[in-house]
N, C-alpha and C positions, 0 to 999 in steps of 0.2 A: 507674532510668530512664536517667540519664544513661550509666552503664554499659553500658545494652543498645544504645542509641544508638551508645554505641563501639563494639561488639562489629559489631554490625550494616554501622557504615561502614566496618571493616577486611573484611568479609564483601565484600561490593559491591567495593572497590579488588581483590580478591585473584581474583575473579571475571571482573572488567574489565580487567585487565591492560593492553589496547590504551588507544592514546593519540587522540582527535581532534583537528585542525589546521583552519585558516583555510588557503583556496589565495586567490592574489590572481590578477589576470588578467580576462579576457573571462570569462564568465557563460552564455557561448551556446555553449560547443565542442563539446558534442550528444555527448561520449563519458568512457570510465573509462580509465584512466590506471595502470597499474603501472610504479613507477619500477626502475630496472634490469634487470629483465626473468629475472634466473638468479641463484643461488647457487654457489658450489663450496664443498664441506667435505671434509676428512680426520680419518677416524675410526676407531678400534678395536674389535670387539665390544665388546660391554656396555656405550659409553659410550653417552653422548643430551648433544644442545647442544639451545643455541634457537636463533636466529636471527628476524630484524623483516624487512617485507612493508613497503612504503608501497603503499598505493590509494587512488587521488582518483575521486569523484564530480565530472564535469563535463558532467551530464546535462539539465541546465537545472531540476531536480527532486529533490526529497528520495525514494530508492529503497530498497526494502528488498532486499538481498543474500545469498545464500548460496555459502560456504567449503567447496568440498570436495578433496580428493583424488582423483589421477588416474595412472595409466600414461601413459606418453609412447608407448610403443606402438612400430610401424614404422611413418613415413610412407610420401608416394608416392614419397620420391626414395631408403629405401631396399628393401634384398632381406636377406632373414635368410641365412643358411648352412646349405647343406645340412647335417642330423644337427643343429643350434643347435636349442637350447631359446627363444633369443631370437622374437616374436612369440606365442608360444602362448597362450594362455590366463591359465596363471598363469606369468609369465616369471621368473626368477634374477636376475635384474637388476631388479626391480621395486622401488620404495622406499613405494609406496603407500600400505601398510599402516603403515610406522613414521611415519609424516607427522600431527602432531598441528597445525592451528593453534587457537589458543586459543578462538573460538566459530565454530559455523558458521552462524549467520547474524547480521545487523546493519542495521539500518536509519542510512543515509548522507546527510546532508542535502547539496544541491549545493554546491557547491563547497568542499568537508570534505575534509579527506584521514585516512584510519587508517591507522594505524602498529602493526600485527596481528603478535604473537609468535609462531611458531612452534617446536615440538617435535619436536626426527630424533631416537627412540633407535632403538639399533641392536639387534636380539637376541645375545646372547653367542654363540652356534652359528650366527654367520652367516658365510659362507667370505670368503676374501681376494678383492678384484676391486672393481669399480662397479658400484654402483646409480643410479638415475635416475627420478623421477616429476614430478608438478605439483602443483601449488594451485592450483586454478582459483576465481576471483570471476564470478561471474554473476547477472541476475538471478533471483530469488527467483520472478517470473510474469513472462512471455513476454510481451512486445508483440506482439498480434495487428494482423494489416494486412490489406488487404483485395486482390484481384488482379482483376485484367481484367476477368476473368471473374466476379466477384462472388463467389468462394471466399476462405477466411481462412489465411493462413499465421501461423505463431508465428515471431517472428523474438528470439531469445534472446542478447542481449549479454555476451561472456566474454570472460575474458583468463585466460591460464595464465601460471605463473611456476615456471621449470624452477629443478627440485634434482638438482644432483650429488654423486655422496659417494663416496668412494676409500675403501674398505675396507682396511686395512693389515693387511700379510701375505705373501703369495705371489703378488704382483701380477704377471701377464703381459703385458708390451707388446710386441704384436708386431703388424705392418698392415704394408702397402706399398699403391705405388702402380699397380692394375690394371692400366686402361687409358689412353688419351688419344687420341684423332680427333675428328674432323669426320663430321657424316656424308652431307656429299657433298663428294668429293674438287676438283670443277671447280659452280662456281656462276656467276651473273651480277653480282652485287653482293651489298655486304655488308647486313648485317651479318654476320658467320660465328661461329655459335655451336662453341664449342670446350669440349667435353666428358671429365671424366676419371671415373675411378673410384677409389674407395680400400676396402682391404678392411682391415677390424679383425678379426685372428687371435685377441685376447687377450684376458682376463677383466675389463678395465678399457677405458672409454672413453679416446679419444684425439682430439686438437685439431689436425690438421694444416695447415699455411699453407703458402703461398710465392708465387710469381710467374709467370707466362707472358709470353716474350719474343719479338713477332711482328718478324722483318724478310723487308727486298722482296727481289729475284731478286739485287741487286745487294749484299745482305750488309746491309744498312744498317738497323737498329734502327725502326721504326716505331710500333712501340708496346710499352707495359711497362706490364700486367696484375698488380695487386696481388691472391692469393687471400688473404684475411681469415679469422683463423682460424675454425673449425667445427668439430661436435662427431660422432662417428662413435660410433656405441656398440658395445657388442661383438657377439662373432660374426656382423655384416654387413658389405654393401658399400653405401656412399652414392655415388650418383651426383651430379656438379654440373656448373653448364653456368658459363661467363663468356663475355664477348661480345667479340669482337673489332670494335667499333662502326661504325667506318668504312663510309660506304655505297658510296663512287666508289671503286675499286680496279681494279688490273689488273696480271698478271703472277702471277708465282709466287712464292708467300710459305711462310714455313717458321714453326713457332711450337713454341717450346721449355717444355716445362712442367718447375720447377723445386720439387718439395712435400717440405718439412720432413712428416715422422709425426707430430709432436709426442708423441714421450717425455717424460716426466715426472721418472722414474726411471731413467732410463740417458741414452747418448751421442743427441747429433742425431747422425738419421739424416735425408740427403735423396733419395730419387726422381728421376732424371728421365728425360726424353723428348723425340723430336723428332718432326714431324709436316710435310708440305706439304701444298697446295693450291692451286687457279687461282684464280683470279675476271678473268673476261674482260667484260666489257659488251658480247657479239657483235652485238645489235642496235641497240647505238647506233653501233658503228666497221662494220655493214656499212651504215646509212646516209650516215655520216659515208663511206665508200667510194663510197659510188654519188654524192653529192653530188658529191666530186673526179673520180669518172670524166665525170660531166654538165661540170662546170667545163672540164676539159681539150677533153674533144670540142668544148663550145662555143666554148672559143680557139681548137682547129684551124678550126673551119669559119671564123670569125670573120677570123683569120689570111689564109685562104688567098685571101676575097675581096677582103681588101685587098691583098693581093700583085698579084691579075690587075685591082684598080681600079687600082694606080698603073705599070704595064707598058706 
């Protein structure tokens, strides 16, 4: 008996792997919580690591959860490459399939955190380059709501937790920087959203960063735009906006985009580019006009009768 009891509780530990935690704090934050948000790994065919997940329940309730696997896909801000395999169906860059987390569902009492092991192996015939998927936590049954109109929507709370992994080999780094404008050259006020593009040539994602440097007509630096790195996957192009925030402006301004690739495996390389644009406030300086034109006229007439009162 005693035996099997042993045998039994190494069963259960080996099974359960995952660790639950106490979260301290408010008890009301009405949400789930993955802490760090992404991985990065460098690996070789045929190896497999594991890698830990923290997820807190801070839903005011004990929920039951399900773990699955996912493609990151293309969002709205990228475009695939003409002839790229990237976007399709079953993508070359997908890591979906090698994504074990240890169970895929769990019941989460509130304010609990798991600490959930996961498993990347890689197939031994898998080419040199990056891959990329998720682990998505969600719940288990959808909260139904009810709308306006008396119909019922399922509204499904998730969070993804991105994985990237470097395949080692005959890794290709190669992107540059597209484009960079505005897309209107003369505005009224700002804000002026400032638009670039990056294109990833290579079989491996890439991290690109740097800064935009807006100064006014007269040379003079106005503002310095930090671009924080971002992840660009292969064979597309991600678009991204930063805001030149300022709203009272006027004159002619220039703004400099300065984007590191972010190589991994070779030299920095950096992009740039130079860009103008107006930003005139026409209808408040043609009121601000017609006001001085009223002013003046009223001192000539003003003027002229006190001229012919003291004559």
């Amino acid at each position: 008996m005693i035996l099997f009891i042993f045998a039994f509780g190494i069963t259960l530990d080996s099974v359960h792997a995952y660790t639950v935690e106490d979260l301290f704090g408010k008890v009301d934050q009405g949400d789930i919580v993955i802490s760090g948000g992404k991985t990065e790994l460098v690996m070789s065919p045929g190896e497999y690591t594991t890698f830990t997940i923290a997820f807190s329940n801070r839903l005011g309730k004990s929920e039951n959860f399900k773990i699955t696997t996912e493609d990151l896909g293309i969002s709205s801000d990228e475009e695939a490459l003409p002839g790229s395999a990237t976007g399709k169906d079953i993508s070359p860059y997908s890591i979906k399939d090698y994504i074990k987390p240890e169970v895929s569902e769990l019941t989460l009492d509130n304010m609990k955190k798991v600490r959930m092991p996961v498993t990347v192996t890689i197939p031994a015939d898998t080419r040199a380059g990056s891959l990329s998927g998720a682990v998505v936590f969600s719940l288990k049954d959808p909260v139904e709501k009810e709308t306006k109109d008396g119909g019922k929507i399922a509204i499904e709370n998730r969070l993804a937790y991105r994985v990237y992994v470097k395949i080692k080999g005959n890794e290709k780094e190669d992107g540059y920087l597209k484009s960079f404008g505005v897309d209107k050259k003369f505005q009224e006020y700002g804000p002026v959203p400032l638009k670039f593009k990056f294109e990833n040539d290579g079989n491996i994602y890439l991290v690109p960063s740097g800064t935009i440097t807006v100064k006014n007509m007269l040379g003079i630096t106005v503002e310095k735009i930090d671009i924080n790195k971002y992840y660009v996957q292969p064979e597309t192009i991600k678009t991204s906006i930063e805001q030149f925030k300022r709203k009272y402006l006027i004159g002619k301004y220039t703004a400099k985009i300065e984007l590191n690739r972010g190589y991994a495996n070779s030299e920095d390389v950096t992009d740039s580019k130079t860009i103008s644009f107006w930003v005139v406030p026409w209808k408040l300086l043609l009121i601000i006009f017609v006001i001085v034109v009223l002013l003046v006229w009223l001192s000539t007439i003003i003027m002229s009768k006190y001229k012919i009162a003291h004559r």
